[in-house]
N, C-alpha and C positions, 0 to 999 in steps of 0.2 A: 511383509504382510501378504498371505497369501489370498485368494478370491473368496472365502467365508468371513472375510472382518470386514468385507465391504458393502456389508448389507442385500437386501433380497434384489435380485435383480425384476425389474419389470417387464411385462409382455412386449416384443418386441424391442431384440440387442443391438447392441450396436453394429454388428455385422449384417444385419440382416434389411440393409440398402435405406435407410434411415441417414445416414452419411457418418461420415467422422467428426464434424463439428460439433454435435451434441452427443457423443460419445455417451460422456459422464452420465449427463441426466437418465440414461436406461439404470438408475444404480437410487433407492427410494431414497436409500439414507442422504445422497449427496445431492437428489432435488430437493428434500426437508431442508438441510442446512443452507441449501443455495438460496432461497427463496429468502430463509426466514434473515439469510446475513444481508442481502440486496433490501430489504427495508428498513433494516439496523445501519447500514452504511449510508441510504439514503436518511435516515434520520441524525446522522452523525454528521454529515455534511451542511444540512438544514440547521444545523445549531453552528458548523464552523464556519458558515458564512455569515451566523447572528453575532457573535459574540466578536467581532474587529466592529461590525458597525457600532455595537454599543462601547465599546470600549473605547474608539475614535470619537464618540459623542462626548462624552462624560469627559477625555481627557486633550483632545484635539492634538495629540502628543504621536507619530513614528515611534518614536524609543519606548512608550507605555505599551502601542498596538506589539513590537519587539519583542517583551515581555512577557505578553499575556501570549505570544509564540512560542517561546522559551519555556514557560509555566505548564502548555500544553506539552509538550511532548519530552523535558527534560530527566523526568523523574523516570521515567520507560529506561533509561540507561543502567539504573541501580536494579528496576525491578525486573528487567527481561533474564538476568543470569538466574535466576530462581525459579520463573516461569520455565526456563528451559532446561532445568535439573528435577522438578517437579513433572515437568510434562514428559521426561523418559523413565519417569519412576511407575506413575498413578494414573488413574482414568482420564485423557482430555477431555473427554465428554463432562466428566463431573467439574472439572476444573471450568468448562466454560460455561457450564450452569451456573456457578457461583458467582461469577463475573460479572457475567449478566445480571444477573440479579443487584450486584452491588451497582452496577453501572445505572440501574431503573431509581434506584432509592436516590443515587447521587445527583442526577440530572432530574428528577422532583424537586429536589432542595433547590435545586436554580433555576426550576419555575417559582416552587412558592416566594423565595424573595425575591423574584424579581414583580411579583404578582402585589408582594407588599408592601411595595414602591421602597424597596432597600436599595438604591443605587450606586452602592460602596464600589468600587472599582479593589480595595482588599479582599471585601467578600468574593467579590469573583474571580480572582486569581487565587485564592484559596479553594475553593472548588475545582477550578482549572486543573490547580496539583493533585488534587485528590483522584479527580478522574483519570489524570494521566497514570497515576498510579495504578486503578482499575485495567486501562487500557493495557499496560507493562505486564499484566498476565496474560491479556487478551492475545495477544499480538502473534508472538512467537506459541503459544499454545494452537492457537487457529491455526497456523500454516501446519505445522506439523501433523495436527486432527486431519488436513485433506486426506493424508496419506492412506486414511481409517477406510474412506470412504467410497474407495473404487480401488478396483483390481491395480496391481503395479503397470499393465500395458495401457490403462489408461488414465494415468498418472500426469503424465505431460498436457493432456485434453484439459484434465480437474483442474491443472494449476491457470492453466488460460483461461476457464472457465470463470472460476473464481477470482481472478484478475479484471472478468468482464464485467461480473457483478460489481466489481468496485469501483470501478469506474462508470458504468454506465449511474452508480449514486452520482458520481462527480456532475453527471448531465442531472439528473433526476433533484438532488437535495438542494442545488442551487437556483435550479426555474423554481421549483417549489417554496423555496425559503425567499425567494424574493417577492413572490407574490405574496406569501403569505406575509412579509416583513411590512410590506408597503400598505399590506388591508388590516391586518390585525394585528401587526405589533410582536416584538422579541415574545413576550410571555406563550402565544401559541407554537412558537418556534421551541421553545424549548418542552412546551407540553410533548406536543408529538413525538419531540424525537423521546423522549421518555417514554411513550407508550411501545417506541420501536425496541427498547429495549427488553419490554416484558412480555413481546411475541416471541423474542428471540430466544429467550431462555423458551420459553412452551413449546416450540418449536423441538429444542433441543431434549425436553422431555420425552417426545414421541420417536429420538431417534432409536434404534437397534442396532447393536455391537457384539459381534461373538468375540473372545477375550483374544486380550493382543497378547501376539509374541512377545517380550519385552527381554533387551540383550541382560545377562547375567551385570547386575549391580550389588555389590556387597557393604551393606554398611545402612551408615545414616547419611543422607542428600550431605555432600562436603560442597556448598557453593562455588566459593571462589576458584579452590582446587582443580572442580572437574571444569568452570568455566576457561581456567586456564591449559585443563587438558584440552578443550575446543579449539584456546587460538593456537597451540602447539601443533595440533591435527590441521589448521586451518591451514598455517605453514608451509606446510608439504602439501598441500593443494591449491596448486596455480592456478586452476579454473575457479574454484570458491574465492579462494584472496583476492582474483581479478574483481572477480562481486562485487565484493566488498568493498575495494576501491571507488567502484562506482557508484555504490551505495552511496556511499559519503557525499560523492562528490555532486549527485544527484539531490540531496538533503540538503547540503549545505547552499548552492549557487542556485538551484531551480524550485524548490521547496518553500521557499518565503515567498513567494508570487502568490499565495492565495491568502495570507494575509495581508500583503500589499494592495491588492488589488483596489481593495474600499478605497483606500489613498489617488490611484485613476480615476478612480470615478466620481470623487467629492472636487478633489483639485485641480487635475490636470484634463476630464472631462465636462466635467459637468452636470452629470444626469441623475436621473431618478434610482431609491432603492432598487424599484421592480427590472430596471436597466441592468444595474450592479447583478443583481441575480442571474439575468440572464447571460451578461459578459459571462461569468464566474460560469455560469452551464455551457459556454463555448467548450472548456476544459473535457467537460467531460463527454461531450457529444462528438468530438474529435476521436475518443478513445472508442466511442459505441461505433463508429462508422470503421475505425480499422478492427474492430474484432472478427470481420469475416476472414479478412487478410491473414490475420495472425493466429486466427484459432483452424486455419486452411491451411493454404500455400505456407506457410511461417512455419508451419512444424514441420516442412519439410526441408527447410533452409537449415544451413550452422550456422548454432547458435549466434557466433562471430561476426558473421552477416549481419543477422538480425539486429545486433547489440550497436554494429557499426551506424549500419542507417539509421537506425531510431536515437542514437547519439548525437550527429550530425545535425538532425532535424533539431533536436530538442534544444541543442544550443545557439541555432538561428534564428528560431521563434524567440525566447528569451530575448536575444537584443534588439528582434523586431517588434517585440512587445514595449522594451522600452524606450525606442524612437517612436513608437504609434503616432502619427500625427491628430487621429481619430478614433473614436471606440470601433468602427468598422474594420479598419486594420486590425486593430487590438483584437478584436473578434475572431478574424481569420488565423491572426497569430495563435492566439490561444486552442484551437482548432486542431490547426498541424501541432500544438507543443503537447493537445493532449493523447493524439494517435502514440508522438514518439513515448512519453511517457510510459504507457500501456504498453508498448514494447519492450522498452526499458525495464518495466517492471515485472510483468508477466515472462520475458525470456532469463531476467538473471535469479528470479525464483526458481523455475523450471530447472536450471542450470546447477544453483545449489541440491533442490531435491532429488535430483537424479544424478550427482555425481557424491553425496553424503552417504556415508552406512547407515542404518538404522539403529545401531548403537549411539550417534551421533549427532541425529537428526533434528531432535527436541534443541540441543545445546545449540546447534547449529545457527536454525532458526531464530535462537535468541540472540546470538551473534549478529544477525544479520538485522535484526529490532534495533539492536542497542546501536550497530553502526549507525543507522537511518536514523535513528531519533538524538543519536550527538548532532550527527551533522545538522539537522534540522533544526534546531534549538538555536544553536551557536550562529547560522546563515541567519536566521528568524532577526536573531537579538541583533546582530553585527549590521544586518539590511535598513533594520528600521531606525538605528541610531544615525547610519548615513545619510536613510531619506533625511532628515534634521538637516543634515549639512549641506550635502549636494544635491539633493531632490530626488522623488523615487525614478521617473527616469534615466537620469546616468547612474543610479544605482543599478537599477534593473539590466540596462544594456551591458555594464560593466560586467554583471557576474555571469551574463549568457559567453562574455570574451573569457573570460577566465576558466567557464566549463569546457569551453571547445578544446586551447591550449590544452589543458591538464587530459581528455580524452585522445586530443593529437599524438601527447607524447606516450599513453599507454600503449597505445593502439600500433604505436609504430617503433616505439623505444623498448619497449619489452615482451617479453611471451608471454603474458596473463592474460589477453585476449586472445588467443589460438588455443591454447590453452582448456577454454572453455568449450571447445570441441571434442576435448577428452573425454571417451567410455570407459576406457578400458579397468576403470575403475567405480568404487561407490555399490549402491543396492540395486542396481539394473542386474533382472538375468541373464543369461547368455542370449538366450532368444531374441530380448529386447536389446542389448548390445549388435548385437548381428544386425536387426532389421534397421537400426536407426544408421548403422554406418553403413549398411547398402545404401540407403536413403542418401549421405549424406559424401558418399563418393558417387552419385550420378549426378550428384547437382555440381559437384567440384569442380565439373569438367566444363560447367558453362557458368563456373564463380567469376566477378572478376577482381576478387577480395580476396 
């Protein structure tokens, strides 16, 4: 993509002592969509901190809360290879209009029955799937659109960027949804985040796109085919397959924590909704206070680094989550487990979209969907059938020992994490190859990674 698909640039660039952290936003189109996505994901959070409470009420059930884990995010596995054979074909712009839009009618229906006092615990995991499916175009089409939206050298800034919006929801939709959960009840929770849906398309109406390059495709979309040209390509890239690996393993052992959570807080704490809410906004306010870190000094480190220490972290908070003896620990835990998170996320995004071709990118991205929503499904269901048995505590500690191990032996058993220091390949130009490996042999020499 070269600097004309990235929209008008705004008065005062990014060089021009403004700093390097807010890069991006000198760039109209990627303020438009940053904004209008940081309300959408705030509202998306505000409903996925609703829906375990109600679900836990109705059925007082782990294995059900499991479920309606499973339900959310399962279906994204079947629908992300289509999204990302679709989204190297066709407009992502257009494709996330649509989305949106179906996303706004879907999460209406789950206000009006919950407003019609339908308390089916069917009906809502029917909806659940449905959305997930909305979401399974969403997903992997979004990450690949950043790419639209700002020039290639500030590509790395956009993906932190839009890593921060999403998590500073995780602080924003949980204070919010608690409050609002504990004064007015699930039905406002789900209003709103429905009205966040239908900024978000209007949003996306106002944006402006001169037409993308798009690599030479021949034919009619062959799903599976080219999905399986993806993992063939993925293959032969040890820095993406590292991802991936982590993906997973991030989905599956650390990913069920925010449906578990309500389960802390009804049984093993003791406290109020508006409590619950704010626990669940430690997560995300964790991740708002390391964004200076990471969207600064962090994009000057390898990657490697990065991935190392926010790896580390992520798996100690985990089991210090589930020893907490107090929601105060619990708090803090969740704190540090949201910083690593946001590094976690934000550095092996960054990592896939600057070591991927642009022939490739769309599929990629979907790959990297469909990895994160298997694992998360399956940790979801497999978490909550244990709380049943052993309790969500030695569930919880359990899978933060499980994530370390399985990081210990990547990290040090094989090259898929060194790996992810590689340029020398993917859509970087020479320029930007050059400058990030100066970058990244000054810091080598005072690594001690």
């Amino acid at each position: 993509m070269d600097d004309e698909g990235a929209g008008e640039e705004v008065e005062g660039g990014p060089e021009d002592g403004t700093g390097r952290i807010l890069a991006a936003f000198h760039y109209r189109n990627f303020s438009l969509v940053w904004s209008a996505a940081l309300l959408s994901s705030t509202g998306s959070y505000l409903q996925s901190l609703t829906v375990p409470v109600v679900v836990y009420q109705i059925t007082g059930s782990g294995l059900w809360l499991g479920l309606a884990g499973f339900l959310a995010f399962f279906p994204m596995v079947f629908v992300a290879p289509l999204a990302g054979t679709l989204s190297d074909r066709f407009s992502r712009r257009s494709m996330l209009l649509v989305v949106s839009c179906a996303q706004f009618v879907i999460t209406t229906i789950l206000w009006l029955v919950w407003v019609a006092g339908w308390r089916s615990i069917g009906v809502i995991l029917v909806l659940l799937t449905v959305s997930a499916i909305a979401g399974g175009f969403q997903a992997p089409t979004f990450q690949a659109f950043v790419s639209e939206l700002v020039p290639r050298r500030h590509l790395l800034n956009a993906v932190t960027l839009i890593s921060a919006q999403f998590n500073a929801a995780r602080a924003f939709g949980p204070a919010l949804g608690g409050i609002v959960l504990a004064t007015l009840g699930p039905s406002w929770c789900f209003f709103l985040n429905a009205l966040t849906f239908l900024v978000q398309a209007l949003a996306l109406g106002f944006v402006r796109l001169a037409p993308r390059i798009r690599a030479a495709l021949d034919g009619r979309p062959r799903v599976v085919a080219e999905m399986m040209d993806a993992v063939r390509y993925v293959r032969t890239e040890p820095g993406i397959l590292g991802c991936l690996f982590l993906v997973f393993a991030i989905g599956m052992l650390g990913g069920p924590i925010a449906q578990l959570l309500v389960v802390f807080t009804e049984d093993v704490f003791g406290v109020s909704d508006a409590a619950y809410g704010l626990l669940a906004a430690c997560n995300g306010t964790g991740a708002i206070l390391a964004v200076p870190i990471i969207a600064g000094p962090g994009t000057r480190l390898p990657r490697s680094t990065l991935i190392t220490a926010a790896a580390f972290t992520l798996g100690t908070c985990v089991i210090v989550l589930g020893i907490s003896p107090n929601i105060w620990v619990a708090g803090v835990a969740l704190l540090f487990y949201g910083a690593a998170y946001f590094g976690m996320g934000s550095g092996l995004q960054t990592i896939i979209q600057m070591q991927v071709t642009e022939a490739m990118r769309g599929k990629a991205m979907a790959l990297y969907v469909m990895v994160l929503t298997l694992g998360m499904p399956i940790g979801t269901l497999l978490e909550g059938w244990l709380v049943d048995v052993i309790g969500v505590q030695a569930t919880v500690a359990g899978s933060g020992v499980l994530y370390l191990a399985f990081f210990t032996y990547l990290r040090f058993r094989t090259g898929l994490t060194a790996a992810m220091d590689d340029l020398s390949r993917g859509a970087l130009s020479e320029e930007d190859r050059l400058a990030v490996a100066e970058t990244q042999a000054a810091e080598a020499a005072v690594d001690p990674i």
